[in-house]
C-alpha positions as a printed Julia matrix, in Angstrom:
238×3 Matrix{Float64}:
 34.29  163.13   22.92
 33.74  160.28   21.17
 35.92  157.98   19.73
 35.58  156.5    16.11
 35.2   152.48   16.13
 38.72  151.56   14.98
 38.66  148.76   12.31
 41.26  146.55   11.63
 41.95  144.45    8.87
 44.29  141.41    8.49
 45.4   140.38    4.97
 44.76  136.95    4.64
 48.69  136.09    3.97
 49.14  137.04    7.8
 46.36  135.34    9.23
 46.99  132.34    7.46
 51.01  132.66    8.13
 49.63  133.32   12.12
 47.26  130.21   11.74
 50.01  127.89   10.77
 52.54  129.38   13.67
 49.74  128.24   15.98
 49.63  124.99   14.47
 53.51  124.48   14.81
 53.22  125.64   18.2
 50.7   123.13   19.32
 52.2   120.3    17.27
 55.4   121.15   19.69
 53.55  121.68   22.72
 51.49  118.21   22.47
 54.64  116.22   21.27
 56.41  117.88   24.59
 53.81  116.33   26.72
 54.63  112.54   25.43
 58.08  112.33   24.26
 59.01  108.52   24.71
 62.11  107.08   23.72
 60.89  103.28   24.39
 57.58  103.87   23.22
 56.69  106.77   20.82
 53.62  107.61   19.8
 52.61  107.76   16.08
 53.24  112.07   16.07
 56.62  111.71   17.63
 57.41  108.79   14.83
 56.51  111.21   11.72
 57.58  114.1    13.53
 61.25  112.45   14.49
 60.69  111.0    10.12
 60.39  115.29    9.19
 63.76  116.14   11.58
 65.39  112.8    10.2
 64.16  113.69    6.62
 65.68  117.76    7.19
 68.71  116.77    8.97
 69.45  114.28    6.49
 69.27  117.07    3.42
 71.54  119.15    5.65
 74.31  116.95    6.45
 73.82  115.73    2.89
 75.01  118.98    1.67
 77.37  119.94    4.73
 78.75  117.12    6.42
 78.45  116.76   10.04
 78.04  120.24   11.13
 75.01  121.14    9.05
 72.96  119.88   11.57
 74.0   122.95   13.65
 72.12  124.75   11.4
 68.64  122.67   11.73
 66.8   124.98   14.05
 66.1   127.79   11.44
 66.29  126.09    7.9
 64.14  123.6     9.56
 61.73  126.29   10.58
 61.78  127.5     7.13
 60.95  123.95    5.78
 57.75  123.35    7.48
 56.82  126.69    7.39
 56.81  127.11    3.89
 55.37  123.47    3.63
 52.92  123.93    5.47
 52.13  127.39    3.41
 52.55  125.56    0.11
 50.0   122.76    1.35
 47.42  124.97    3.0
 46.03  126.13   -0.48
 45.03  123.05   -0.97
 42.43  123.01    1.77
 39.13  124.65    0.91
 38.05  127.82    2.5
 41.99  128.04    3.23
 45.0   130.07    1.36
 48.24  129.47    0.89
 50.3   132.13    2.41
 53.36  131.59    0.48
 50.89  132.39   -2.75
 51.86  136.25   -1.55
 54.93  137.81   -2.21
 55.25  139.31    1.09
 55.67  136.11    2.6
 58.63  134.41    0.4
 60.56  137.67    0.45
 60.27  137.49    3.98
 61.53  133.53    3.93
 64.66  134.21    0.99
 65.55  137.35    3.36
 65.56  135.68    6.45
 67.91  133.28    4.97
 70.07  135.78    2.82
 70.76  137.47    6.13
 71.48  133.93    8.39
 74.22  132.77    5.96
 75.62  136.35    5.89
 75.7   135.82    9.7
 77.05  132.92   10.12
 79.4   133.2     7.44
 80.72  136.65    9.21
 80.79  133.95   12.28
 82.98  131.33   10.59
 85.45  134.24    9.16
 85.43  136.86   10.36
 84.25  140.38    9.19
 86.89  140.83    6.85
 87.82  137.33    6.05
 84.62  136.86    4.73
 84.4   139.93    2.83
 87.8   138.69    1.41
 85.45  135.82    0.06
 83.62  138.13   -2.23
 86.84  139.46   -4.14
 89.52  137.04   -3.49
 89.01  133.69   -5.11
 91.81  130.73   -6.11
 93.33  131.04   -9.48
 92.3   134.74  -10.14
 94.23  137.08  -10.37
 94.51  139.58   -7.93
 94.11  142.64   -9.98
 90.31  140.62  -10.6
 89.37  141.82   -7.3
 87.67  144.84   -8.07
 85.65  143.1   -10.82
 85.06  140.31   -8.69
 84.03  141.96   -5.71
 80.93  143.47   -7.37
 79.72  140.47   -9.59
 79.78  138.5    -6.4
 77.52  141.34   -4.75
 75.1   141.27   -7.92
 75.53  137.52   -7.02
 74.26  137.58   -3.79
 71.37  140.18   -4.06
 69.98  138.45   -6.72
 69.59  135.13   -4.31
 67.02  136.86   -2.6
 65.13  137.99   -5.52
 65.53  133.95   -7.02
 64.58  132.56   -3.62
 60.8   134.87   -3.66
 60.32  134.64   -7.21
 60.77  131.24   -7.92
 58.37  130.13   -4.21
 56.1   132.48   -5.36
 55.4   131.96   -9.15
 55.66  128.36   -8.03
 52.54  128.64   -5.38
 50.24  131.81   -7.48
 50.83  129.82  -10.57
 48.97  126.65   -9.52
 46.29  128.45   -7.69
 45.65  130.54  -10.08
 45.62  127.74  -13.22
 43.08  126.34  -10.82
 41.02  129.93  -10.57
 40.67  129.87  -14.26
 40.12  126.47  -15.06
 37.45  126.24  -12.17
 35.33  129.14  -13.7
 34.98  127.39  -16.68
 34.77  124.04  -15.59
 34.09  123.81  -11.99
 34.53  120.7    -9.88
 36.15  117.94  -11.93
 38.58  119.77  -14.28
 40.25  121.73  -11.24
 41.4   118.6    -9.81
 44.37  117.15  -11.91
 46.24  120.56  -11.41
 45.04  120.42   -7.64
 46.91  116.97   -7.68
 49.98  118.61   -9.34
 50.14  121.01   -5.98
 50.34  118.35   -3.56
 53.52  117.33   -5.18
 55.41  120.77   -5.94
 54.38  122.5    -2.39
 56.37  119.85   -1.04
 59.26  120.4    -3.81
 59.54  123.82   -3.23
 59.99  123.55    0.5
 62.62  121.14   -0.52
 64.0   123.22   -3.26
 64.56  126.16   -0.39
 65.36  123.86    1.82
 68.43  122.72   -0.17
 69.7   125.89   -1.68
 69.9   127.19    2.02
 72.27  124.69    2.66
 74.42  124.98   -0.1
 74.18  128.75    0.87
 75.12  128.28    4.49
 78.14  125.83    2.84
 79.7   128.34    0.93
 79.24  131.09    3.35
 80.78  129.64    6.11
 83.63  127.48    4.43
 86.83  128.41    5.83
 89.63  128.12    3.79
 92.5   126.97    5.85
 92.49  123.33    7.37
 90.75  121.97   10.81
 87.63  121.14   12.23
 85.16  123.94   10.15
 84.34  121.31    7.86
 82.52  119.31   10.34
 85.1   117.55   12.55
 85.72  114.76    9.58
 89.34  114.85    8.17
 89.39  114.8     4.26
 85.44  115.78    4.13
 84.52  118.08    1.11
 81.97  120.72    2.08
 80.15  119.41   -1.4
 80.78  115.7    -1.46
 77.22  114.76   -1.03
 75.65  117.64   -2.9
 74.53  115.0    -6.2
């Protein structure tokens, strides 16, 4: 019996998402090889700048114990940088220019501060976050309970909507403006992505730490706040 050639067919989103894991992977792999502390080599120097850069934005926003929390928003940052930037390459996409692959970035996130929020308080001390707030009454709960649900669903749809439109907005503007006049006029709004791929990463990056902050804020006094007496979980948030 004979077998029908089986075809397979990769949307470019997930080969170009693949394509940049590999790249990450190798980055890692070569800067493994030659990690000096006396003399560095010029990819350990802008790599250590990125972690300095990402660790900086998290602590900014959540004291000293954000940087617990580097090894996936970090991910998330280059990863969607990278995305953002690759668009800008020709013959190249840029992954984060389909849907599929912010809504898979704002729900990874969505469910990490859930988790680690759960972590911090507990099941239901953190589900006591959602209907239980200072100065409101009690009998609010109810009420309060389900805007803060609303609340947090609609993060996820914020997160993919506003990476996406951000990314398909500039490629397409290009699109159009290219079939009418190709070459030159593209150009300016090509310019324009090199700086907001790099905003939105930053843009996620931040609102996943102010996330993360508010989910895993515990209310009564110690060392949840990052070891630092007095330290606000948004002092550095301006």
């Amino acid at each position: 019996m004979l077998l029908a050639p089986l075809h397979l067919h990769a949307p470019d989103h997930v080969v170009f998402s693949a394509l940049i894991t590999l790249i990450i992977l190798f980055l890692g792999l070569a800067i493994r090889k030659s990690l000096s502390v006396d003399n560095p080599g010029k990819l350990q120097i802008v790599l250590e700048d990125v972690v300095t850069f990402i660790v900086g934005v998290l602590e900014g926003n959540m004291g000293l114990r954000g940087r617990q929390y580097l090894p996936l928003l970090g991910t998330l940052f280059v990863f969607i940088l990278f995305g953002n930037l690759m668009g800008q390459i020709p013959g190249l996409g840029s992954p984060t220019g389909n849907i599929n692959v912010p809504f898979a970035c704002a729900i990874s996130l969505w469910l990490y501060y859930h988790w680690q929020g759960i972590k911090a308080n507990g099941l239901v001390g953190y589900i006591l976050h959602f209907a239980v707030m200072p100065g409101v009454p009690i009998v609010m709960a109810p009420l309060i309970f389900v805007i803060e649900i609303i609340s947090h669903l609609s993060r996820v749809l914020s997160l993919t909507l506003r990476l996406f439109g951000n990314i398909f907005g500039e490629h397409l503007v290009v699109l159009i403006i290219a079939s009418i006049v190709p070459f030159i006029a593209p150009l300016p709004i090509q310019f324009l992505g090199l700086i907001v791929g790099p905003l939105q990463a930053f843009i996620f990056l931040t609102l996943g730490a102010i996330y993360l902050t508010a989910a895993t804020h515990v209310d009564h006094h110690g060392d949840e706040l990052g070891g630092v007496e007095g330290h606000h979980p948004h002092a550095h948030a301006h």
